[in-house]
ROLUMRO-743897 format. One record per residue (C-alpha): residue in three letters; x, y, z. Coordinates in steps of 0.02 Angstrom, whole numbers. Example, Ala and Ser with C-alpha at 12.3 -4.5 7.8 and 13.67 -1.06 7.14 Angstrom:
node residu:Ala, x:615, y:-225, z:390 .
node residu:Ser, x:684, y:-53, z:357 .
This chain:
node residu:Unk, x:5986, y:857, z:-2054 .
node residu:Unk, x:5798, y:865, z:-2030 .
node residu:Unk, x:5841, y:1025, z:-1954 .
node residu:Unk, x:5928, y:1093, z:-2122 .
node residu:Unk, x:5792, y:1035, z:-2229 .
node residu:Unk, x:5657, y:1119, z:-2142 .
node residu:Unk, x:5767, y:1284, z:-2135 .
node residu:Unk, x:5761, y:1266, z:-2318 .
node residu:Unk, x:5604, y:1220, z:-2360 .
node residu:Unk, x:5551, y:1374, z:-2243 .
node residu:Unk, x:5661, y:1498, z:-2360 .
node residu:Unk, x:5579, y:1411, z:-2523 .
node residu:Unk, x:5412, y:1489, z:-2470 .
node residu:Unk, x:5480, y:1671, z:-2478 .
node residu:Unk, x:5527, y:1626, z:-2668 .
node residu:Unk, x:5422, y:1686, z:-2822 .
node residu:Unk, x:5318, y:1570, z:-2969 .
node residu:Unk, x:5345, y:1631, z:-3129 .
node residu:Unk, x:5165, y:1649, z:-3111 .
node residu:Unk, x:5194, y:1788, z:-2963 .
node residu:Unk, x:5323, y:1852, z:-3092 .
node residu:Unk, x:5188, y:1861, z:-3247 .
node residu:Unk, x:5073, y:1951, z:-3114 .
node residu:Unk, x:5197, y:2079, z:-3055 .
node residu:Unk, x:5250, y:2098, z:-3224 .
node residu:Unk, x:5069, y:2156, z:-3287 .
node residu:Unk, x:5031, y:2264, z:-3134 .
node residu:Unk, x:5202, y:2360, z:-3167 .
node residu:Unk, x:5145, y:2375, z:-3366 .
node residu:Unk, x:4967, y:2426, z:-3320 .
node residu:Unk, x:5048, y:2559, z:-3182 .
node residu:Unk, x:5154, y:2622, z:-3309 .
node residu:Unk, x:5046, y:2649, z:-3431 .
node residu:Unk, x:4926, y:2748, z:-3320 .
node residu:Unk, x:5082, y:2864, z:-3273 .
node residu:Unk, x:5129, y:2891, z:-3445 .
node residu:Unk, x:4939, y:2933, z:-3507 .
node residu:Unk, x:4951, y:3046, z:-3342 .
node residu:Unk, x:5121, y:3136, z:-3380 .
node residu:Unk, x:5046, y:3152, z:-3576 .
node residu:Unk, x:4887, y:3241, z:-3524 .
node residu:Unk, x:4999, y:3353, z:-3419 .
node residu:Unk, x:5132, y:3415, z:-3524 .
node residu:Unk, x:4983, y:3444, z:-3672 .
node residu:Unk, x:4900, y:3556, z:-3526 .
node residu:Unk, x:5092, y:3638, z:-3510 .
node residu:Unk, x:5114, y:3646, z:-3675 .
node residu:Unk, x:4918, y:3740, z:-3699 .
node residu:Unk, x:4992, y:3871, z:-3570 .
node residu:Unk, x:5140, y:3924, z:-3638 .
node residu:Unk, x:5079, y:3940, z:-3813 .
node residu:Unk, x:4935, y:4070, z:-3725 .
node residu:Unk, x:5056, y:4156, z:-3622 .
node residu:Unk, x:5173, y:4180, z:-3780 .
node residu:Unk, x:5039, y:4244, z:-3886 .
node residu:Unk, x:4980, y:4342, z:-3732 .
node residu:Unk, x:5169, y:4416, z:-3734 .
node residu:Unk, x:5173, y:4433, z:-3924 .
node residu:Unk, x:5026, y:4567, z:-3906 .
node residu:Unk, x:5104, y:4656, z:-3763 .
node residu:Unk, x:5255, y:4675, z:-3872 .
node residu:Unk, x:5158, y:4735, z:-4025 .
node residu:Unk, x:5075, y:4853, z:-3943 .
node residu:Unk, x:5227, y:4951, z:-3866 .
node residu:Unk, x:5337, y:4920, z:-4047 .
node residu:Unk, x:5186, y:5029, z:-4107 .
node residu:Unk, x:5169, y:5157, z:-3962 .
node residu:Unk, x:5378, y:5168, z:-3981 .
node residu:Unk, x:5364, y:5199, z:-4183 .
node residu:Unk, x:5218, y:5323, z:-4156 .
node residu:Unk, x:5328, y:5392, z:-4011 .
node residu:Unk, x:5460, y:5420, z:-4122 .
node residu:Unk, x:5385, y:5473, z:-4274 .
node residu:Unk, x:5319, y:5617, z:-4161 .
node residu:Unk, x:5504, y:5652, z:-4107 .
node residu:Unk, x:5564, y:5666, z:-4262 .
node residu:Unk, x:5404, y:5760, z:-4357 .
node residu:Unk, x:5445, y:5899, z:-4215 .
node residu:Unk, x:5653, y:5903, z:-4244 .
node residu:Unk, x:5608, y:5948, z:-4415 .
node residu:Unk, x:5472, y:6075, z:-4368 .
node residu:Unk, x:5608, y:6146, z:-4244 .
node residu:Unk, x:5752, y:6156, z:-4378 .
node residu:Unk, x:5661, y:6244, z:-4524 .
């Protein structure tokens, strides 16, 4: 019997306080607020990059719609040069 209850009282020592609990509780808040502040600042800096790369690709595509219209203009000044 004595042998039981010191078997038990032994396993009782491995078992949390709602205190422990509380504590855990506000170290996982405090972590997870830090990772979410964390992934925020990241995905802003993601989001800062793509909007420069897509204006960056906007430009490039401006500039050969033009060179293509000029292009063609061009083409089609000379078939009418070529047919009169």
């Amino acid at each position: 019997m004595i042998d039981e209850l010191e078997s038990r009282i032994a396993s009782l020592r491995d078992v949390a306080t709602k205190g422990d609990l509380e504590l855990a509780k506000l170290a996982l808040q405090k972590e997870i607020e830090q990772v979410r502040l964390s992934l925020q600042k990241e995905i802003e800096q993601v989001r800062l990059s793509l909007e420069r790369r897509i204006e960056e690709v906007k430009a490039s595509v401006v500039k050969w719609v033009v060179g293509l219209l000029v292009l063609q203009t061009g083409v089609i000044v000379s078939m009418i040069a070529l047919v009169r």
